[in-house]
N, C-alpha and C positions, 0 to 999 in steps of 0.2 A: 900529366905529371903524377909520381906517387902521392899519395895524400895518405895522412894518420887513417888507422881507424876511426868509423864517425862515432861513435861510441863515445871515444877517446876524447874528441874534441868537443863533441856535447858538452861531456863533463866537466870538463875542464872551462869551456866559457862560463856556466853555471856557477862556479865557485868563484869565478872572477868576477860576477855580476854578486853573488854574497859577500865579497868583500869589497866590491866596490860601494856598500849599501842598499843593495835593491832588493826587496821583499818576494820579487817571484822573477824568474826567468825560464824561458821554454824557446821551442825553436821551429819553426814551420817552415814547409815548403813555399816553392812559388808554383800557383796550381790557380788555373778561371774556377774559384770557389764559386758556389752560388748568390752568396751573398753578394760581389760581383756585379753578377749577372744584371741586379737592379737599378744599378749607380746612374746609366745612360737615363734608363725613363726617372728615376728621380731627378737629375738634370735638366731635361724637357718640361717634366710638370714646372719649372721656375722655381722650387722648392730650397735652392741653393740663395736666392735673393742675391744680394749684391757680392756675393763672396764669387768674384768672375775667377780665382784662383783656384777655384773648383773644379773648371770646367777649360783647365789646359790641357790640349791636344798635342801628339806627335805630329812627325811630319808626314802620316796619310791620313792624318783629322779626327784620331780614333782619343778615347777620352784617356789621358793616362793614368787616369785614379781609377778604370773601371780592369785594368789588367797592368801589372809589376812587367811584364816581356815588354809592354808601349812603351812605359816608362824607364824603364832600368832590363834592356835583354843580356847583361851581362847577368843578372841575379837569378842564384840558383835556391840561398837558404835566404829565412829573415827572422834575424836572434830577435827577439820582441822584451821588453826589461821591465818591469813596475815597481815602482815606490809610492809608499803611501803617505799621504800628505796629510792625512787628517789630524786634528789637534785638540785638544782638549778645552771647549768653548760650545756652548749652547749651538742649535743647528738654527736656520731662521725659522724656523716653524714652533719655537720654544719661546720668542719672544717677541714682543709686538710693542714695542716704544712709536708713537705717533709721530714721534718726534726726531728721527731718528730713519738713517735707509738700512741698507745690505751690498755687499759686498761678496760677492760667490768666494765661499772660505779657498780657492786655490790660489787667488790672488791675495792672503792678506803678507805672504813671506816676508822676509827681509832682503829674497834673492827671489829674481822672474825665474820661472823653474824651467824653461826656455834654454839658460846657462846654467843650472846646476846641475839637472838629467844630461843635457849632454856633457859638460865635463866629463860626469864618470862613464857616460859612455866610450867616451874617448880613449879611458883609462882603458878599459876593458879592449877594446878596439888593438891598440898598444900591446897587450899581453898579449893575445889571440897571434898577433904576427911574429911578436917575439918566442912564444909554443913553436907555431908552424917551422919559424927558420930554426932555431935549435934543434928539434926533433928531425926534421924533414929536410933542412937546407933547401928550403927555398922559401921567396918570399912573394912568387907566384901569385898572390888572388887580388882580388877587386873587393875594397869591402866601404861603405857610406855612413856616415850616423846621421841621423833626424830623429827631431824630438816636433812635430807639430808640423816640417817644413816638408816632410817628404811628397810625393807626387803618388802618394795610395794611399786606402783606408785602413789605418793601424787596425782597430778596432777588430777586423777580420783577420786578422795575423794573428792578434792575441789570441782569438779565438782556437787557431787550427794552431798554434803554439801551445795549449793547454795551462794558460795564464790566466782566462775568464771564462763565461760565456757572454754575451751579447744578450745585455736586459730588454725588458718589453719597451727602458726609457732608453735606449740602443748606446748607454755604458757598460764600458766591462765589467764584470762583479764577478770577484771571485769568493768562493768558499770560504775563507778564512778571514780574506781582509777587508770584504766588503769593497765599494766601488770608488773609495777617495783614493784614486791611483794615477798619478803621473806615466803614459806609456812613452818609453825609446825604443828604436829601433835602428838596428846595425843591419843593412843589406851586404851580404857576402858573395860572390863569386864561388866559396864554398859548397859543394853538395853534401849538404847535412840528410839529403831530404829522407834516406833512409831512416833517421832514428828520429824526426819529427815527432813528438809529442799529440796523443791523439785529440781529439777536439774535446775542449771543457763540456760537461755535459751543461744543459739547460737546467736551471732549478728555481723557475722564477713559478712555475707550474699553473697555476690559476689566479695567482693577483695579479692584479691591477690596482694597485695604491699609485703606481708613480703615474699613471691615465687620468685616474679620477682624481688625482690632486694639482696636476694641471692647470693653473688659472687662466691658460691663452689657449688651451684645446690645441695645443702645438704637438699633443701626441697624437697622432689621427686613428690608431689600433694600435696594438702590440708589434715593437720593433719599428714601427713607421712613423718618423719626425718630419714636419712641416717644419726647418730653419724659420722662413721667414716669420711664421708667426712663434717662436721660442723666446724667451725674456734675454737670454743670451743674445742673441741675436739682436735682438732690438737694442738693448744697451749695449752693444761693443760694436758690431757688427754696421749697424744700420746708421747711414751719416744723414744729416739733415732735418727731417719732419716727420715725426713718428706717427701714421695713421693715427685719427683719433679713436676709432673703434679697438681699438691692442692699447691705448694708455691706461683704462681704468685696471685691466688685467697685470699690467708692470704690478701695482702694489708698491713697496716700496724700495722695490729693486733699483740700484742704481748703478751696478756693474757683474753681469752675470746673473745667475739663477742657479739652486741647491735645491729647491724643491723637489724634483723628482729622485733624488738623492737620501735628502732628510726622511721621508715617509717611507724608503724602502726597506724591510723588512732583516736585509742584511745586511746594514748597517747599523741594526743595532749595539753590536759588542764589536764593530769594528776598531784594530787596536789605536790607538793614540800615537804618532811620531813625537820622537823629541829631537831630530834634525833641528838644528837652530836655524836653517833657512826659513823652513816651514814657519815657524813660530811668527805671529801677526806682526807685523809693525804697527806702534801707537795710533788711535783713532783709528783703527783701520774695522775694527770689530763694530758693529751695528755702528757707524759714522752720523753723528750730527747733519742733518741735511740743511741747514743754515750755513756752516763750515764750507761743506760740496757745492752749494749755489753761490757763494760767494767768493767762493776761493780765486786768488789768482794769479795769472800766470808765472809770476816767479813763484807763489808757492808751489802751485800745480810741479812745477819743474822740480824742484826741490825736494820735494815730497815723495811725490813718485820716481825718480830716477830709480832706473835699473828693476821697476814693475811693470809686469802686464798690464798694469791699469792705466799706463798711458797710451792704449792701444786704445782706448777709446776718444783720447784727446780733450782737453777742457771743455770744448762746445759741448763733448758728450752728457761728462760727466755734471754738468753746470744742467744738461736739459733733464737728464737721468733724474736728477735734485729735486729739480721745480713739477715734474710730473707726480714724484713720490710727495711733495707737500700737499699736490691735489687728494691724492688718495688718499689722505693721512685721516683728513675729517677734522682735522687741528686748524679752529679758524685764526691761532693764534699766527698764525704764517704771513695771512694777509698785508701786511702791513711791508712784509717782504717781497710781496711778492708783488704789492702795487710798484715798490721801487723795480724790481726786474720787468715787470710789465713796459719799461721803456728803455730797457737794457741796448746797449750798442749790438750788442750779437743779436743778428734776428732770429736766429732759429730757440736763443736763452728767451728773446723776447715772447714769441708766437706760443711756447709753451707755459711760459709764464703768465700771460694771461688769459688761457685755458685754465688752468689752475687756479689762478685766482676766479673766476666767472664758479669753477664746482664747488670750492669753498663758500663763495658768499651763497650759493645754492643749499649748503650742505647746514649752512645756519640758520636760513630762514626756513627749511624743513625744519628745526629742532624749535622753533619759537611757539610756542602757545599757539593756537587754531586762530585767536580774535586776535593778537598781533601778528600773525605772519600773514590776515586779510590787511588788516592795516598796512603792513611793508609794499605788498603787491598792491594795492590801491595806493599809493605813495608816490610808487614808480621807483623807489631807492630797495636799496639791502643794506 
């Protein structure tokens, strides 16, 4: 069929993604990048952990996140969209209440960004067809929107879209807006691939701040993420019993991780959204961990409706809690944590008294030398 100039239609998405509100948009082919190429043996090494969503195959068993043809051989462009979510609020590496968890700043909105990115996707989507049949008469193509759900790695689309590059902590960071950026993606039927956008250059050049700030050595080199050991990961991610070797490294995370984020270099003058999605919801900013270990279920419900953070589910968020009171060094938890120590959920239970066993460890280290022989010759804490 005739089709616009791609020129044409570049443009013209572009402007529908600035006034749908998104901060950058670019447009790549569908091409075996190399980044690709590694998906398979990062799969194999078990690096994915429980995320078995990673690792869905077509029907001759080939990975469909390691090539866009397995997954989607209708797709010829992939419009890739960012908006910036960051907001005006300390990063967690600025502040350190004992008493108190973290919250990875993309989940504190008032909208899971799941349905807000794609709304205007949709918007855009909507024009894009409406262009084509006006101009062109016809309404000819195949086109998808995913925000998170797609069956490929955004991450590499932005890339060869000229929205980011792919940092050493393997988010996209762009020039301007730094890396607090929500990615959508519209797969089209459209061949853009002519006027694709060349690939954002690299400019993370020789640091390594988001490496060596790491507390679970989840970055293994530059560009190379171990998931299963990632603080994300363990708090949203991982159901059940959190190795004990990765709890002292949580810290006081209790849904997601910002660290490798907060220390990076371009984010420093990263701008501020004033989207009122974005904007926290109450308590949601450094959260009382007394609040998150006892919260329940009807609040948990309540509370979170229509948030990412129920992606982690109560059990999570409850164990998330009681790990962060160990770390805290705050013996004033104890007393909490003795009553969770016999909590009906086993898994709130088992961590909760891990937690309490580090704290009362964590007091009798601070006592006087000639009382803390006393304690240990006692047999109590």
């Amino acid at each position: 069929m005739k089709m616009p100039p791609l020129f044409q239609v570049a443009a013209f998405v572009k402007k529908a993604a600035a006034e749908a509100g998104f901060d950058a948009c670019g447009i790549s082919p569908v091409r075996g990048f190399d980044e690709l190429a590694h998906f398979p043996e990062w799969i194999a090494k078990g690096r994915a952990g429980e995320m078995k969503y990673m690792e869905a195959r077509d029907e001759s068993g080939n990975l469909k996140r390691a090539s866009l043809k397995s997954a989607a051989p209708w797709a010829r462009s992939v419009i890739v969209c960012a908006v910036n979510y960051n907001t005006d609020y300390p990063y967690s590496t600025q502040v350190n209440d004992p008493r108190r968890g973290w919250i990875a700043r993309y989940a504190w909105g008032h909208e899971d960004y799941h349905d807000s990115v794609l709304s205007k996707l949709r918007g855009i989507e909507a024009k894009l067809k409406e262009f084509v049949a006006a101009e062109f008469a016809t309404k000819e193509f195949t086109s998808r929107c995913y925000v998170d759900t797609g069956p490929f790695v955004e991450r590499v689309y932005a890339k060869y879209a000229g929205v980011g590059w792919i940092g050493k902590n393997t988010c996209i960071i762009n020039q301007k807006l730094g890396s607090w950026l929500f990615l959508g993606v519209i797969l089209t039927s459209l061949d853009l691939d002519a006027e694709a956008d060349l690939p954002a250059p690299d400019r993370c050049g020789t640091c390594t701040r988001c490496i060596d700030a790491c507390p679970t050595n989840a970055l293994l080199g530059p560009y190379q993420l171990d998931a299963t050991k990632c603080i994300s990961y363990l708090t949203i991610e991982k159901r059940g019993e959190i190795p004990e070797g990765m709890r002292e490294g949580m810290g006081r995370h209790v849904f997601g991780c910002d660290i490798c984020q907060d220390v990076c270099p371009w984010n420093r003058k990263s701008p501020v959204s004033a989207a009122p999605e974005f904007q926290p919801r109450e308590r949601l900013v450094n959260p009382a961990l007394v609040w998150l270990a006892e919260i329940s279920e009807e609040e948990f419900r309540a509370k979170f409706r229509g948030s990412a953070i129920r992606r982690a589910k109560r059990t999570g968020i409850r164990r998330n809690a009681v790990i962060a009171m160990g770390n805290s060094g705050h013996t004033g938890f104890l007393s909490i944590l003795e009553k969770l120590s016999e909590a009906e959920d086993p898994v709130v239970r088992e961590h909760a008294q891990w937690a309490k066993k580090k704290l009362e460890s964590t007091r009798v280290n601070h006592l006087p030398a000639s009382q803390r022989s006393a304690e240990s010759d006692s047999g109590s804490i």
